[in-house]
N, C-alpha and C positions, 0 to 999 in steps of 0.2 A: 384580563385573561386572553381578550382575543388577539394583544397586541405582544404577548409573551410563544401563542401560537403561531404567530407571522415570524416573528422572530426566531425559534427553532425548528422551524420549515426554511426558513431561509439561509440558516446556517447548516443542515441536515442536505440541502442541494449544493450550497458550496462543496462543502466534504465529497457527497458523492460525486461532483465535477473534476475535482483535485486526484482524487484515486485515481477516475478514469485519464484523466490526461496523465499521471505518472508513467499508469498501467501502458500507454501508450509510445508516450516520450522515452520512456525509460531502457526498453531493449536497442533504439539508437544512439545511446550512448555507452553501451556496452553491459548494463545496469542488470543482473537477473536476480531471482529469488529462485533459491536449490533446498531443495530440502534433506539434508542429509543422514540417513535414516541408522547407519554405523560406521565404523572406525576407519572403514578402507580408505577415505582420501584426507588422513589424519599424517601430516600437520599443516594440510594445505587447506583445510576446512573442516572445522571444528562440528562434532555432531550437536545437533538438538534443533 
């Protein structure tokens, strides 16, 4: 058991390393997340 908790603590800090470095890398590559909430910029981005 204890070696199943090392184990998803250890992949639980990967993950949240991964995001964070996206979260960072990600807008110098031109990368965004837009949330598009209606139709106005339809067919240049799809809503939902």
């Amino acid at each position: 058991m204890k070696k199943a908790a090392e184990y998803l603590g250890l992949t639980v800090a990967i993950l949240l390393i991964l995001v964070a470095a996206f979260t960072y890398v990600g807008p110098h590559f031109g990368w965004r997340v837009d949330a598009v909430l209606s139709g106005s910029m339809e067919p240049q981005l799809q809503t939902g």
